[in-house]
N, C-alpha and C positions, 0 to 999 in steps of 0.2 A: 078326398083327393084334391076338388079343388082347391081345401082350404090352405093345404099342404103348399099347393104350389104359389097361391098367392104370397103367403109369406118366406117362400122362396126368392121369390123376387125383391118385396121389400128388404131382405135380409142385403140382396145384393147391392141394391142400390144405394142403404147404405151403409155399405164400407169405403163408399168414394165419396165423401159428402162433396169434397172442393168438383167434382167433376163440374167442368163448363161454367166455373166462378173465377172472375178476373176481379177482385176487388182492386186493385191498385190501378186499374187500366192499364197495363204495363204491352198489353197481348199477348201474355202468356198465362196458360190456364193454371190456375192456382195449386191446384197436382203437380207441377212441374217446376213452380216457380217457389225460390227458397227463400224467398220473404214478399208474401201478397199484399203487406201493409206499404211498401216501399217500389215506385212505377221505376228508380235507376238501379233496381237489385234483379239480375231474370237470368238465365243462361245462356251466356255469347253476350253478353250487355258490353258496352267502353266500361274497362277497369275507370274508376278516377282515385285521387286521393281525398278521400273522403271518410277512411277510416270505415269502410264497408265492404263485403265481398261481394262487389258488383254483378259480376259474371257468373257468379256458385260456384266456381273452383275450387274453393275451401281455404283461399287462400287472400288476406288483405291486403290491396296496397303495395303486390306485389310485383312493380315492374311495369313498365310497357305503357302506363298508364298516359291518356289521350292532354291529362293539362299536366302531369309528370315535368316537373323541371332537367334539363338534358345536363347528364356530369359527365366526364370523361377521368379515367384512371389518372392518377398525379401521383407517383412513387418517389418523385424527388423532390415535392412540397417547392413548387417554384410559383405554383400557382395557373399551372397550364399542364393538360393531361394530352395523351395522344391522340390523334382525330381518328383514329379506327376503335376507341375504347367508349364511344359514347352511346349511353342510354339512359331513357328516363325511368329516373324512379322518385319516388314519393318523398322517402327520406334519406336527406345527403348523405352517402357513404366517407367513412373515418379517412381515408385518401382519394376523395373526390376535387374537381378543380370543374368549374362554370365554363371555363374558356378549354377548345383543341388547339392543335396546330405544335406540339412543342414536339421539336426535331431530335433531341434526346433527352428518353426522362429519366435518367441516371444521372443528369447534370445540373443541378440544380442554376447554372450561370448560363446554362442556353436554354431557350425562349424565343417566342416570335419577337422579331427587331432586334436582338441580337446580331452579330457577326455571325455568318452562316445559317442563320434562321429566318429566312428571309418572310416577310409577310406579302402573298400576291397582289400587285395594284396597289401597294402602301407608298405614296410617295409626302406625307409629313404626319406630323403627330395626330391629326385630326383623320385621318385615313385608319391609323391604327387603333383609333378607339373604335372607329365605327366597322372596323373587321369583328371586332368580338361586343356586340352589344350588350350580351348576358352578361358581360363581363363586371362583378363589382367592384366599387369603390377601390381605388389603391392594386388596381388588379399590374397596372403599366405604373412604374414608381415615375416622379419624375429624373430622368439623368440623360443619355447616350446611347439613342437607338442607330438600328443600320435599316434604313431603310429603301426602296427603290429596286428595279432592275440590275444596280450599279452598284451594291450593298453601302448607298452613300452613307456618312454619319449624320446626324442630325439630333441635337440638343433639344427635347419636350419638357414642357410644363406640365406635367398632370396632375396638379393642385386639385383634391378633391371639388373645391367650390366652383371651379371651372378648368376642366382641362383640355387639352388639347392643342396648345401652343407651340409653334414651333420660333427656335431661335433665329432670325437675321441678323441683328447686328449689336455691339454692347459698347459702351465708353467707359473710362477710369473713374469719371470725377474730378477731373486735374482740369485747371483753366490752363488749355492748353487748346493749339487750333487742330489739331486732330477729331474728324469728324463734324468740326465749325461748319456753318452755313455753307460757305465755300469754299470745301472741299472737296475734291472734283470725283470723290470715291460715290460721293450721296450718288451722279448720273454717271457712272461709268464700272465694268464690269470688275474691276481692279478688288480681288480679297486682299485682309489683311489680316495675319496673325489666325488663318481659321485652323491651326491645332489647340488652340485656347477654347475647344468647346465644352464651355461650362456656364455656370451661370456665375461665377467669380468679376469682381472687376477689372476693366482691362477694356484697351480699346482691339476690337476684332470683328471683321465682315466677312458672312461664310457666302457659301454658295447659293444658299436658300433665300439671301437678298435677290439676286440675280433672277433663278431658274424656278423660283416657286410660285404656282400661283395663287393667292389670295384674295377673301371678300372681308378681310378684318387685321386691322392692323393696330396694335396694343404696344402703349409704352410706361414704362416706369420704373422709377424712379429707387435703385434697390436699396438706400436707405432712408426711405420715407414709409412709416407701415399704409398703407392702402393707396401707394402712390403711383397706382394706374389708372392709365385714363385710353380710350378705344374711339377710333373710326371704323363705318361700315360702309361697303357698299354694295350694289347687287349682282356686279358683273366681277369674273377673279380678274387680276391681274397682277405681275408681281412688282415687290416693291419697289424695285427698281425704275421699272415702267410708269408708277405713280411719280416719282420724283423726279424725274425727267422728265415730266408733263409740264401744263400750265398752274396754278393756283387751286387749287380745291376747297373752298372756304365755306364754313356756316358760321353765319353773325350769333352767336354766341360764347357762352364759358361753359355751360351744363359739363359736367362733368370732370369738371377742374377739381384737385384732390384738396382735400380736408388739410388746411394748415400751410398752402403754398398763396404765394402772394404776387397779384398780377393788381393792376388799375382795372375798372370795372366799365369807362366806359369804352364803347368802341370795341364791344368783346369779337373777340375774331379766333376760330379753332379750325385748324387741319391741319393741310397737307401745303408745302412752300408761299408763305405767306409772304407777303410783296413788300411789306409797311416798312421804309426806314422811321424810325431808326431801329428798332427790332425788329431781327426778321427769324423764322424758324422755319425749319425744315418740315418736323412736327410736333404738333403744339399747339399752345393758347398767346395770344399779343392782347395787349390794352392798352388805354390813353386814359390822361385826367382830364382830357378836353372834348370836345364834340367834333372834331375835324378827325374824320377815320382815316386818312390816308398818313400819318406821323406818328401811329401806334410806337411808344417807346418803354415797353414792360412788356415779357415775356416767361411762359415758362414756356418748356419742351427740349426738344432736340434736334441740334444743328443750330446752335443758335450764334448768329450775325448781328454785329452792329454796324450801319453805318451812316455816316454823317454828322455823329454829335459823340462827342466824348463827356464822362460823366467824373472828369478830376483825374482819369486813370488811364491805363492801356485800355482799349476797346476790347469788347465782350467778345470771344471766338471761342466757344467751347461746345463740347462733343453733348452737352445736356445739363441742365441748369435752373434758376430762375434770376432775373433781373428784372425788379422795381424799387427805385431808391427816390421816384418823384414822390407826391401828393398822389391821393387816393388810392395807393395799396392797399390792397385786403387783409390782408397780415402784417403788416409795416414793410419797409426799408427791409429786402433782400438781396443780397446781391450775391450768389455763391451757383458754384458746379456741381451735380450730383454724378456719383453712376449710376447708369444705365441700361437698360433690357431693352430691344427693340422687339417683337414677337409677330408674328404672322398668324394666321388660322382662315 
């Protein structure tokens, strides 16, 4: 009889061999846990996407998951879904979109920054990228958003390799004195032509000169290819405010574009630069001489000549470059470019 019951017992014990064996250290007893080789597999675990059934629900990868990237429903492939349609899942669904917020998704032409899709606290292009950080590449094309309290318009750059620009002001190209050093539009609140919002040539000052505030101001050159050049600073303020100010100057060229031609010494870059005989609004000045106060070569915009005529009518153009002395970089240029002025 005892022998009977001994082996009674070892029978019982075992049919459970996992009892009170954690191999994975997961803290769950291996009787219970549906994969003991794996400590992120137990039941109630964080689903993740990892191509495992985390939790034991018999189910992978399905939903809900803790590093799950968040999509929202997009039915009318605009590239914005509705913000009460988001959830994460592991792998993008066939009408999924990164970005919420779109006001209706049977339309593919509305969108946040559209007319009547306003984006909350968006007042320039650089607002609107940073409401949707998920947001990929090409998500806001560059053209004509509406943005602000005020559904204002406003002209973005969203060039994949740096976006986020908004438009202030643009020139023809024509040697003509419109937008010349002094024209009284650079410090004074006066628009011109702002239903021209495009990035087209043409001379036109929007409201966002004025009213926007910025720490980056970007100009170039729209038929030069890489003919942008940037000031930064740490405090916004808008453009307007800088150019009504005093001189804002660094004794350099850094950053002067590949193929435009200024004199090398005496390099001077900003914001209303002092020097006759070239003077610029903004921009680069230069001299072939060592005396820095007679800088007479310039690229930029707003650019002024005065005191020395060069054979011809004096230089009063909305953007340009002029050096026709000794030491230009690229030789004897003398010519007007269009223009992009841009904020951020």
């Amino acid at each position: 009889m005892r022998n009977t019951a001994l082996l009674l017992v070892i029978a019982t014990l075992g049919a459970c061999p996992d009892a009170g064996v954690d191999l994975d250290l997961d803290g769950v007893d291996a009787a219970l846990d549906c994969d003991d080789d794996n400590a992120t597999v137990y039941p109630d675990a964080v689903e993740l996407c990892d191509g495992l059934d985390n939790n034991c629900d018999g189910a992978i990868d399905d939903g809900g998951n803790e590093d799950a990237a968040l999509w929202f429903t997009d039915q009318d492939a605009d590239g914005f879904g509705t913000a009460d349609s988001g959830q994460r899942l592991c792998i993008p669904p066939l009408d999924g979109a990164r970005v919420g917020g779109d006001c209706d998704d049977a339309d593919p032409a509305v969108f946040p920054g559209q007319p009547g899709c306003l984006v909350p606290g968006a007042s320039s292009c650089a607002d609107l990228l940073a409401s949707a950080p998920a947001a990929p590449p090409g998500t806001f094309p560059s053209g004509v958003y509406a943005l602000g309290a005020s559904d204002a318009r406003v002209y973005c750059d969203m060039s994949a390799e740096d976006p986020g620009w908004t438009l202030l002001l643009k020139t023809d190209g024509a040697s003509n004195e419109v937008f010349a050093y002094d024209d009284p539009r650079w410090t004074n609140e006066e628009l011109l032509a702002p239903e021209l919002l495009d990035a087209e040539p043409a001379n036109a000052k929007f409201a966002t000169f004025v009213d926007l505030p910025i720490a980056e101001l970007r100009g170039c050159f729209a038929d030069v290819v890489g003919g942008c050049f940037a000031m930064r600073w740490t405090a916004r303020s808008t453009a307007l405010a800088h150019f009504q100010g005093e001189p804002d100057l660094i004794d350099s060229q850094d950053g002067l574009p590949a193929g435009l031609s200024i004199q090398d010494r005496c390099p001077t870059f900003g914001v209303n630069t002092p020097y006759p005989w070239q003077r610029v609004r903004f921009g680069f000045t230069g001299n072939n001489e060592d005396n820095c106060t007679s800088n007479d070569s310039s690229v930029g915009f707003g650019i002024g000549q005065l005191d020395k005529d060069y054979g011809s009518s004096p230089i009063a153009w909305g953007a340009g470059e002029n050096c026709t002395a000794s030491r230009c970089t690229n030789g004897s240029q003398r010519r007007a470019h269009p223009g992009l002025l841009w904020g951020r």
